[in-house]
Biopython code that builds the backbone (N, CA, C, O; Angstrom):
import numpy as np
from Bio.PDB.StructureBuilder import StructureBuilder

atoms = [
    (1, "UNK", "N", (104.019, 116.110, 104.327)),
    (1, "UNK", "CA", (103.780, 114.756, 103.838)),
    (1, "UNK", "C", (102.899, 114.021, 104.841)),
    (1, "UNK", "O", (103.050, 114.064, 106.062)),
    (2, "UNK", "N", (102.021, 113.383, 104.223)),
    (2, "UNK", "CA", (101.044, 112.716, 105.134)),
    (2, "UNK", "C", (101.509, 111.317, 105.683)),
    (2, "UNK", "O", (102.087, 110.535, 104.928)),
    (3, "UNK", "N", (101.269, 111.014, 106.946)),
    (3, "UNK", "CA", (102.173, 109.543, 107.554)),
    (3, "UNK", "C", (101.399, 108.598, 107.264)),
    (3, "UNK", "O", (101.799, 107.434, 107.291)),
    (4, "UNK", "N", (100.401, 108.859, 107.001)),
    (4, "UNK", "CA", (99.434, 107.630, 106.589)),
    (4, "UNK", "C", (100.053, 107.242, 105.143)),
    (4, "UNK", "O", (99.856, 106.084, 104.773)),
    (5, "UNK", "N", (100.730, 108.041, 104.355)),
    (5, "UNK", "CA", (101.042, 107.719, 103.129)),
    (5, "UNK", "C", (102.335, 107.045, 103.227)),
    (5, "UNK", "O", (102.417, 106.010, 102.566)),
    (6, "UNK", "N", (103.434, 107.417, 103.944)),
    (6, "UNK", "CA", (104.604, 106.537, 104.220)),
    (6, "UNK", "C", (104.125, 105.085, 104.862)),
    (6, "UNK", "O", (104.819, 104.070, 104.919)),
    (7, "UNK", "N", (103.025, 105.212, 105.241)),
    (7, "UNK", "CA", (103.003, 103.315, 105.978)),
    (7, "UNK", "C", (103.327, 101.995, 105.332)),
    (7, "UNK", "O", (103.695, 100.907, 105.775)),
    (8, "UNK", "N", (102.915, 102.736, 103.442)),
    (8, "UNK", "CA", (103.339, 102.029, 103.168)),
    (8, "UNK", "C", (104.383, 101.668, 101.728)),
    (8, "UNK", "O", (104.301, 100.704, 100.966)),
    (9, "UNK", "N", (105.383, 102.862, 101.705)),
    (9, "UNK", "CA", (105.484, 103.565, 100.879)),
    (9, "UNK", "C", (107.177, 102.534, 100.271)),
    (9, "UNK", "O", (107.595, 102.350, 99.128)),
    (10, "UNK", "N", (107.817, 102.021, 101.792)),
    (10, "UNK", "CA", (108.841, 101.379, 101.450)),
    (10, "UNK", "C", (108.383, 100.313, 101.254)),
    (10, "UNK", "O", (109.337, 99.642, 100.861)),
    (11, "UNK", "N", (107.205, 99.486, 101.280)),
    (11, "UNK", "CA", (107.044, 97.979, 101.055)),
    (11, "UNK", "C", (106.719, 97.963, 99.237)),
    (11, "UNK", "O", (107.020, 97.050, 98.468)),
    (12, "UNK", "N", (105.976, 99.360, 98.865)),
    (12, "UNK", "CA", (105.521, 99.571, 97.584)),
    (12, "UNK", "C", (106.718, 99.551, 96.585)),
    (12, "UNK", "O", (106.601, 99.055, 95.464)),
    (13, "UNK", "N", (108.047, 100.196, 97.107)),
    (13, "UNK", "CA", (108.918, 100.678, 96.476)),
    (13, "UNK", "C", (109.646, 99.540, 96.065)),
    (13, "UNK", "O", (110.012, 99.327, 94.909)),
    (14, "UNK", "N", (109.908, 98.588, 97.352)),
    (14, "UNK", "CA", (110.343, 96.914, 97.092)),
    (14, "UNK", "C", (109.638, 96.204, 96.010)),
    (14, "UNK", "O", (110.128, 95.698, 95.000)),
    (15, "UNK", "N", (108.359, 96.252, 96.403)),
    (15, "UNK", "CA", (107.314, 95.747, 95.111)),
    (15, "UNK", "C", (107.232, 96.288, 93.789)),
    (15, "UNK", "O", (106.598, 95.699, 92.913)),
    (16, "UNK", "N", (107.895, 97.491, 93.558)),
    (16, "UNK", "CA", (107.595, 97.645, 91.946)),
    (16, "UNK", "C", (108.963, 97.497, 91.695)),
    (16, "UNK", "O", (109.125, 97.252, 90.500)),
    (17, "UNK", "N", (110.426, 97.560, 92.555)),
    (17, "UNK", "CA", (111.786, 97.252, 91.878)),
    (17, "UNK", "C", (111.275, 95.286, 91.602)),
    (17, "UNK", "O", (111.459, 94.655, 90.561)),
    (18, "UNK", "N", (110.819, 94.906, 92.526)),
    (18, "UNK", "CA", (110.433, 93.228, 92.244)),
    (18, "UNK", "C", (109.812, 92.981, 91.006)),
    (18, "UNK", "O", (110.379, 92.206, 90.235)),
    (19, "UNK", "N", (108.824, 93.464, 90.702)),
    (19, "UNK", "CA", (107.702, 93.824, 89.518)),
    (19, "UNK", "C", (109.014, 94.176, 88.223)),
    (19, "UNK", "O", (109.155, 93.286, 87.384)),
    (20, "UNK", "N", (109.552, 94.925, 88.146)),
    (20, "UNK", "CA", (110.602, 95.256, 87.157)),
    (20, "UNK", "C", (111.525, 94.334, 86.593)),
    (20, "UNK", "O", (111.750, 94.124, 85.401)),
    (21, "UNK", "N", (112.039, 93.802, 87.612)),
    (21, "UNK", "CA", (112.972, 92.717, 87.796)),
    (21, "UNK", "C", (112.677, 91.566, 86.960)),
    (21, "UNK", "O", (113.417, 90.981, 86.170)),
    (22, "UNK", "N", (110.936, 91.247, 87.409)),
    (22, "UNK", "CA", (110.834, 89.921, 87.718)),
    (22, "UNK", "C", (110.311, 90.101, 85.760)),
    (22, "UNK", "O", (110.450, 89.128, 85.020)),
    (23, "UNK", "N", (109.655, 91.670, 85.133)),
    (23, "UNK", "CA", (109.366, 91.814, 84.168)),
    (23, "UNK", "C", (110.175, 91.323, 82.769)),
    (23, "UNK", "O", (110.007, 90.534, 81.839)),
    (24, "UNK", "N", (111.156, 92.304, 83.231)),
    (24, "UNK", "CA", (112.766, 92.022, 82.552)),
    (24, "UNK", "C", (113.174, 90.585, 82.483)),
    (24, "UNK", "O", (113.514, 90.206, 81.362)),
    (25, "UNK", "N", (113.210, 89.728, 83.431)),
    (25, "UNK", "CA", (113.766, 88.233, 83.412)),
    (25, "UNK", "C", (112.464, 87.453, 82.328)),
    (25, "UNK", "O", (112.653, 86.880, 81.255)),
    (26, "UNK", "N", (110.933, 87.720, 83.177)),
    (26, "UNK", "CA", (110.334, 87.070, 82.335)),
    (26, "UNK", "C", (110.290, 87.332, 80.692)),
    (26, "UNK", "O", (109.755, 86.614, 79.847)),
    (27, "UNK", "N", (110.788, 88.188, 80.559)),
    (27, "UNK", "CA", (110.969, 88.591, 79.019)),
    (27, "UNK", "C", (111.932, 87.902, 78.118)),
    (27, "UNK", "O", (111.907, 87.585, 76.928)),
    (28, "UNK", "N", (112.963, 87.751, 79.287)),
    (28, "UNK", "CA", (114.732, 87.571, 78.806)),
    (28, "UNK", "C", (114.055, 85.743, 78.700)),
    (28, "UNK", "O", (114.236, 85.004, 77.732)),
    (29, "UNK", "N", (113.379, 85.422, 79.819)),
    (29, "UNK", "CA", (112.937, 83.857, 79.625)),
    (29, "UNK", "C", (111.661, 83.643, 78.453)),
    (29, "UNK", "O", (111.163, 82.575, 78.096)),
    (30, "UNK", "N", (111.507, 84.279, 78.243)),
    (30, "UNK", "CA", (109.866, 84.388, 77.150)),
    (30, "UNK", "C", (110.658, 84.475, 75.406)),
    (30, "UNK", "O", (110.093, 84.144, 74.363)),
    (31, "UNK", "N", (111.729, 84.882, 75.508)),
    (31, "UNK", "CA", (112.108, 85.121, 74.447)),
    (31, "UNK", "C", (113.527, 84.356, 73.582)),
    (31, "UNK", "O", (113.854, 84.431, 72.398)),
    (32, "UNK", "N", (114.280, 83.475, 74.976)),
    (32, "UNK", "CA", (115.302, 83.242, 74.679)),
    (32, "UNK", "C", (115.073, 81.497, 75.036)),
    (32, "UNK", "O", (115.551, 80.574, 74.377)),
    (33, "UNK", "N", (114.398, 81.404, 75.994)),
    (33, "UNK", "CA", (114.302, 80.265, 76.518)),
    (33, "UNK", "C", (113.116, 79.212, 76.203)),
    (33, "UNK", "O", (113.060, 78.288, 75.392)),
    (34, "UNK", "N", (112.244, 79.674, 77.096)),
    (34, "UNK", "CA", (110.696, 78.863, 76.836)),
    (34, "UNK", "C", (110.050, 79.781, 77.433)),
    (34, "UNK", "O", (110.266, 80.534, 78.382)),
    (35, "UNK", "N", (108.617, 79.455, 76.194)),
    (35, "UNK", "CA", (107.844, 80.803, 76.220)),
    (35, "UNK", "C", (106.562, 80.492, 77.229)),
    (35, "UNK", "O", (105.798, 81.413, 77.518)),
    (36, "UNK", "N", (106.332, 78.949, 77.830)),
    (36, "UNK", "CA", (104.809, 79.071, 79.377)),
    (36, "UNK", "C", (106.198, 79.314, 80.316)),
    (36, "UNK", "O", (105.747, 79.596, 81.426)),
    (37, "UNK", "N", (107.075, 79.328, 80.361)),
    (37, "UNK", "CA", (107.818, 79.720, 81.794)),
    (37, "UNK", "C", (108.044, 81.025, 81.482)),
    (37, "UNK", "O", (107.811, 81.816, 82.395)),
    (38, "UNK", "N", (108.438, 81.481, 80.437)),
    (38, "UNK", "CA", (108.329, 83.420, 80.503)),
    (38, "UNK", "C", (107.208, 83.895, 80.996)),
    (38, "UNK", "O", (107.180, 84.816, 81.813)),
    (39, "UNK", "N", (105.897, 83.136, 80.407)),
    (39, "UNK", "CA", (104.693, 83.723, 80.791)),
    (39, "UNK", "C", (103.839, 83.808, 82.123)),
    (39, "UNK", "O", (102.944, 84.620, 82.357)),
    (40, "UNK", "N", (104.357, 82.687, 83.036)),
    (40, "UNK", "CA", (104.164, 82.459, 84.328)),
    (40, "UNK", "C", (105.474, 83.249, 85.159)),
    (40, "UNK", "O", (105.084, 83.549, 86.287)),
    (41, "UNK", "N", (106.556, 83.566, 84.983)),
    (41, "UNK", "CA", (107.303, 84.794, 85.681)),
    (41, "UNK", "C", (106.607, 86.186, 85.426)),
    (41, "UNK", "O", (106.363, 87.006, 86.311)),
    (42, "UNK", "N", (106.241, 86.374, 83.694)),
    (42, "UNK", "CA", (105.413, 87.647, 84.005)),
    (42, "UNK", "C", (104.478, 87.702, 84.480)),
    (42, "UNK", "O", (104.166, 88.874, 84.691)),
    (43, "UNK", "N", (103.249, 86.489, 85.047)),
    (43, "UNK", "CA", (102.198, 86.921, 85.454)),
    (43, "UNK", "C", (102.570, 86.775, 86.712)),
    (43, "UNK", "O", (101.645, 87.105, 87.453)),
    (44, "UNK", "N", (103.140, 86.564, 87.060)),
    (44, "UNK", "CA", (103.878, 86.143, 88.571)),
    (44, "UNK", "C", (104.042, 87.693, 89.321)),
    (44, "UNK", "O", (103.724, 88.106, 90.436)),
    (45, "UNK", "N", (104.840, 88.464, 87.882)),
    (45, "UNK", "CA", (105.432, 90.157, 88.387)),
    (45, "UNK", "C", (104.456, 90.891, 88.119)),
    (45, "UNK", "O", (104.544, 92.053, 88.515)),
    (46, "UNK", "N", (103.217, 90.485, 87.374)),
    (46, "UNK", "CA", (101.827, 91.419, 87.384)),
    (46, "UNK", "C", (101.246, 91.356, 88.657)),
    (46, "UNK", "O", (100.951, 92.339, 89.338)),
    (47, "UNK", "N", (101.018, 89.654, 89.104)),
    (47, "UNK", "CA", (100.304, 89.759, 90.542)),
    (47, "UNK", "C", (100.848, 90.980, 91.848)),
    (47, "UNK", "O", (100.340, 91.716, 92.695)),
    (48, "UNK", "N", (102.624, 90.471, 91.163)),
    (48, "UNK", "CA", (103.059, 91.284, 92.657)),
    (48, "UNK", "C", (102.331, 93.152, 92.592)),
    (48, "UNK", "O", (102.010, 93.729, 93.631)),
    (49, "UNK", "N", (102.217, 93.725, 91.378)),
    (49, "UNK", "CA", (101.941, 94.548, 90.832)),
    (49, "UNK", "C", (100.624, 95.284, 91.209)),
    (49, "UNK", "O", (100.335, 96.437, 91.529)),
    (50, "UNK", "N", (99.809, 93.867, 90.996)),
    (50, "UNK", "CA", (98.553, 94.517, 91.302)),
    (50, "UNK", "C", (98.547, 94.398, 92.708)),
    (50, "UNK", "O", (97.464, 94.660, 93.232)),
    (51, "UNK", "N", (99.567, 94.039, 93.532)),
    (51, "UNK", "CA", (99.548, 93.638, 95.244)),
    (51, "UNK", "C", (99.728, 95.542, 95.464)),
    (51, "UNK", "O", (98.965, 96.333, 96.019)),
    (52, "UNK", "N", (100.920, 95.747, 94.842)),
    (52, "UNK", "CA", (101.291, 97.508, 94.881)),
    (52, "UNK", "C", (100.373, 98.321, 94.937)),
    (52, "UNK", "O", (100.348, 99.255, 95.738)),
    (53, "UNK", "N", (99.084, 97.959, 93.695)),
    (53, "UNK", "CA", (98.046, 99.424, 93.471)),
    (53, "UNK", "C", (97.167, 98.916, 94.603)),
    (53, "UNK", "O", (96.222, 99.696, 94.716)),
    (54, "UNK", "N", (97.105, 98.081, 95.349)),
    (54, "UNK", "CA", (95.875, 97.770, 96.052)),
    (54, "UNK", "C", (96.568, 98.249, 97.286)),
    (54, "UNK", "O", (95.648, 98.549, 98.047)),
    (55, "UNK", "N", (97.428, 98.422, 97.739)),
    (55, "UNK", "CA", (98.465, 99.783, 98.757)),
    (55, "UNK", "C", (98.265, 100.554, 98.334)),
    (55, "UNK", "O", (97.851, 101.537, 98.949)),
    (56, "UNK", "N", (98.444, 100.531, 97.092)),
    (56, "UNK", "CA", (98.295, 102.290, 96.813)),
    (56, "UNK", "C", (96.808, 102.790, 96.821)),
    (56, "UNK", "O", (96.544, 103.991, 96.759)),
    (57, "UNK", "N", (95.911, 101.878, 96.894)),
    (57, "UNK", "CA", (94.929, 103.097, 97.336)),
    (57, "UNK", "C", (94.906, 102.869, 98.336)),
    (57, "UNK", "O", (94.278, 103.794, 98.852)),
    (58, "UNK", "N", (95.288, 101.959, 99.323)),
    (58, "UNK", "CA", (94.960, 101.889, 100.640)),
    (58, "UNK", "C", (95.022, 103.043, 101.595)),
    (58, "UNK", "O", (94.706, 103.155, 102.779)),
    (59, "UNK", "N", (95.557, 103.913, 100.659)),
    (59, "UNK", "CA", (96.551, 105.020, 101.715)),
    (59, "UNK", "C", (95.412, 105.510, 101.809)),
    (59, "UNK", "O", (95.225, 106.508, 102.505)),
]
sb = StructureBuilder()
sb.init_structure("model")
sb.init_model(0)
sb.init_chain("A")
sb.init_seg("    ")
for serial, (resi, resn, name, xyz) in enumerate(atoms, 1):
    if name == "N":
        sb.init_residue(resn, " ", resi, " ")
    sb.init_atom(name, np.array(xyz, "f"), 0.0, 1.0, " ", f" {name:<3s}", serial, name[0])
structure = sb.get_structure()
């Protein structure tokens, strides 16, 4: 396994359980609640998302 690839492998792993999380709620709020606050939690868990692939090529 390459160490350059673990550098950043536990911050990624935090970031897509966050991304999931934050997916799931904005849904549960998009659908049950009010639908610009669902939509600003999901774009909220896309940003963190696209924070992930931009690590992931970093490696």
């Amino acid at each position: 396994m390459n160490s350059n690839k673990d550098r950043f492998f536990k911050i990624r792993n935090i970031l897509n359980s966050i991304f999931i999380l934050g997916a799931i709620a904005g849904m549960i709020v998009y659908f049950y609640m009010n639908e610009s606050i669902g939509a600003i939690i999901i774009f909220a868990a896309m940003a963190l998302k696209l924070v992930e692939c931009c690590l992931r090529m970093m490696r």
